[in-house]
C-alpha positions as CSV (number, residue, x, y, z in Angstrom):
1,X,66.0,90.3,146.2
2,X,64.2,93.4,145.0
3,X,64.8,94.2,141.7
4,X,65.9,98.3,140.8
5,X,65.6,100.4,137.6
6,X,67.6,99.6,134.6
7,X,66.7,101.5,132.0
8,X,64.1,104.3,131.7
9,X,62.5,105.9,128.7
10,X,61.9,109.5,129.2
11,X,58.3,110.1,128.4
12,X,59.4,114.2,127.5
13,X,62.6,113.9,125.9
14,X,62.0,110.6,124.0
15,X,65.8,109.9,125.4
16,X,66.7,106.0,126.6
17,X,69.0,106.1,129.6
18,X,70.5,102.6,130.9
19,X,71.9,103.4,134.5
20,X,70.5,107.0,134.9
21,X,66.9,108.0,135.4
22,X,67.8,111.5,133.4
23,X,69.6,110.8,130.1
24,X,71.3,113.8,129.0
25,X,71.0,112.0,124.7
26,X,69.0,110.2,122.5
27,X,71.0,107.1,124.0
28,X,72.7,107.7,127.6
29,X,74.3,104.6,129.2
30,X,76.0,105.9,132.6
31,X,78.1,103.6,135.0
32,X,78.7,105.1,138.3
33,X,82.3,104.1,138.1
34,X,83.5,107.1,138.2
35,X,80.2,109.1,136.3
36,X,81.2,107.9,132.8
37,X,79.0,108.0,130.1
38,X,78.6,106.9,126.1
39,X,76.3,109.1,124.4
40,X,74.4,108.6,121.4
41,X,72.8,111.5,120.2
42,X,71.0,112.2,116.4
43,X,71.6,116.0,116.8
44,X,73.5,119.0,118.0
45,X,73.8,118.6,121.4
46,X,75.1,121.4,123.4
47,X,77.3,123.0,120.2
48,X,78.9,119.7,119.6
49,X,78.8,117.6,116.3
50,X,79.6,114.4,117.2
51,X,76.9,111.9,116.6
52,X,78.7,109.6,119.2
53,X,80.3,110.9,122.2
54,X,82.7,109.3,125.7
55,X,82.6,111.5,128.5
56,X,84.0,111.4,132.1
57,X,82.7,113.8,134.6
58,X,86.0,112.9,137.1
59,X,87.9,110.1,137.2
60,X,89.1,107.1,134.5
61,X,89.7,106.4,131.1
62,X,87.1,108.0,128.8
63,X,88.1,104.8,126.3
64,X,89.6,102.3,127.1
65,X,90.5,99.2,124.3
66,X,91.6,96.1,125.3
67,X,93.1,93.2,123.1
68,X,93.8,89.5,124.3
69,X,97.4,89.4,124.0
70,X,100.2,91.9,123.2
71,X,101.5,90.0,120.4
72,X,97.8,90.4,118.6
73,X,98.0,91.8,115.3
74,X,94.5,92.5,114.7
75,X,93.2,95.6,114.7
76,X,91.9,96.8,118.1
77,X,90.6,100.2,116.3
78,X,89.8,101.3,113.1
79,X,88.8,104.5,111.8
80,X,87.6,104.1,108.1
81,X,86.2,106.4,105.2
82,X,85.1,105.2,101.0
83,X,88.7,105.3,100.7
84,X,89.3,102.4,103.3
85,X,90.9,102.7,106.4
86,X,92.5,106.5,107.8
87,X,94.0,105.0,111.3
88,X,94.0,102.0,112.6
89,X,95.6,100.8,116.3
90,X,96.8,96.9,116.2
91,X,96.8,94.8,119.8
92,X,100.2,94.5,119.4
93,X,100.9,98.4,119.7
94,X,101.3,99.4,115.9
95,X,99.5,101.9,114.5
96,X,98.9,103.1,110.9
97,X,98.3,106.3,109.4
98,X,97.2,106.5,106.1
99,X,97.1,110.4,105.6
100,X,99.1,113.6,106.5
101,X,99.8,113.9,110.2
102,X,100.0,117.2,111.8
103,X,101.3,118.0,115.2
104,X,99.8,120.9,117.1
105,X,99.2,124.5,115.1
106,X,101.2,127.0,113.9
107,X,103.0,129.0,116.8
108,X,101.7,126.0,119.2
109,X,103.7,123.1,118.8
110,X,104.5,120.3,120.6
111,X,107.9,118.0,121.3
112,X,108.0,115.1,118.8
113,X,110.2,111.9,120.5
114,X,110.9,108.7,118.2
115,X,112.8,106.2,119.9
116,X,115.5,103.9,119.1
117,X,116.0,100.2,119.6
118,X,119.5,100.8,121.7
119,X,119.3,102.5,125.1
120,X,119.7,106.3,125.1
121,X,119.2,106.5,122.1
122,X,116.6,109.1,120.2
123,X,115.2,111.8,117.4
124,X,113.5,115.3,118.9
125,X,111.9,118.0,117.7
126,X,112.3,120.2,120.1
127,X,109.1,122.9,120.0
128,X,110.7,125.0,122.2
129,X,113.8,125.8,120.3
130,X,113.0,124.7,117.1
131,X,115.5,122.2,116.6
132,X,115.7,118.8,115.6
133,X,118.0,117.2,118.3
134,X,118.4,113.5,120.0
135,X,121.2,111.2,120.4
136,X,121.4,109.7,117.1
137,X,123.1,108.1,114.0
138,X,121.9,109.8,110.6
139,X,122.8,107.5,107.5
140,X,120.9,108.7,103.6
141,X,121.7,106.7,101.3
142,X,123.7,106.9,98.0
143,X,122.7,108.6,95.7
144,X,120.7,111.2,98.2
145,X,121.8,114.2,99.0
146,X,121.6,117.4,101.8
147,X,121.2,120.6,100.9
148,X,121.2,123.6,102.6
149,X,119.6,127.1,101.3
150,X,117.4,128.4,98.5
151,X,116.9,126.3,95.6
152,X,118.7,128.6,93.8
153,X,121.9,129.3,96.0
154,X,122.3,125.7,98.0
155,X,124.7,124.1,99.7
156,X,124.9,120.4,98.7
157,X,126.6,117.1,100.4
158,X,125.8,113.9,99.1
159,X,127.6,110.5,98.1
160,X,127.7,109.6,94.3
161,X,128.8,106.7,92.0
162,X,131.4,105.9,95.2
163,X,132.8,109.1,95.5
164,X,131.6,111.8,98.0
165,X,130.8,115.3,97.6
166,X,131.1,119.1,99.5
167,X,129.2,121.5,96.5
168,X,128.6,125.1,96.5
169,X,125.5,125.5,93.8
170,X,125.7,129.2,93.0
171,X,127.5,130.8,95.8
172,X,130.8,131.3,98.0
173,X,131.9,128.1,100.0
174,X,133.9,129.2,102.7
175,X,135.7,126.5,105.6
176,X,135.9,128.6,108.7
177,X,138.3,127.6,111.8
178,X,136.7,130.3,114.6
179,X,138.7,129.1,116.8
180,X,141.9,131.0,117.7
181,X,145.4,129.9,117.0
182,X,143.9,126.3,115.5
183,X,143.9,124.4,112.8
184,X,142.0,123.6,109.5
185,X,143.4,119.5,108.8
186,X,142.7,117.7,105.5
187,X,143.7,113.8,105.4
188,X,143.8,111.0,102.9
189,X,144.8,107.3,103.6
190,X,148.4,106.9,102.1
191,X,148.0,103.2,100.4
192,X,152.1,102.8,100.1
């Protein structure tokens, strides 16, 4: 059979283009599964700073990485600096982060969902209202403690030295029934 064009060199540009006759970089290799494209380009290139660049003009994954088997622990992608490696994705789904993590901007957030191991189960932060909600069990350990407030004028909870504790730091602690005609019930387990 007749052979077609693979690659081309253009003559003006001094750009190599596998698959198209007009490479848009310094290194354009173009499928025409769905017009994707992996760019390779030295400088500036249309305001963008990237030295590498994936594109899709339609359709498809812009990157797509595969591993062998799901259970594969090696890393399938790994971002590194001098310091070692910043983020890294394992076959087997893990990922690692080895720096802050921010989600979305200030006034532009975005729901954050972590799953549990038992159906239905879950931690949100809701962007929308600005609460941390899910279906949940929270357990801190001894010796930890919530508090509530300024660091001045807190309200503390924590468990200590096997006892448990409800502290007002510097301020009022008031228990508040709002609801009419009920109850406010303390109990301790009678051991006789």
């Amino acid at each position: 059979g007749s052979l077609g064009e693979f690659a081309r060199i253009d003559s003006s540009t001094s750009r190599l283009g596998i698959g198209t006759a007009s490479p848009t970089a310094n290194l354009d290799i173009t499928t025409n599964l769905n017009q994707q494209h992996l760019y390779i380009q030295g400088a500036l290139d249309s305001g963008a700073t990237a030295l590498v660049r994936l594109k899709t003009i339609s359709n498809g994954n812009v990157l797509q990485l595969e591993s062998g088997t799901t259970s594969d622990s090696r890393e399938i992608f790994d971002v590194r600096n001098s310091n070692g490696t910043v983020f890294k994705i394992q076959g087997d789904g893990a990922s690692v982060f080895s720096g802050a993590v921010t989600v979305g901007a200030n006034t532009d957030g975005h729901d954050v969902i972590f799953y549990g191991n038992t159906d239905g189960f879950y931690l949100q932060w809701d962007e929308s209202t600005n609460y941390l909600t899910g279906v949940y069990n929270q357990r801190i350990t001894s010796d930890r403690e919530l508090q509530f407030g300024t660091s001045v004028n807190y309200l503390r909870l924590y468990h200590y030295s096997g006892a448990s504790w409800i502290k007002a730091h510097s301020s009022t602690l008031n228990i508040w029934n709002e609801t009419v005609d009920d109850d406010i019930v303390f109990k301790v387990t009678d051991s006789s």
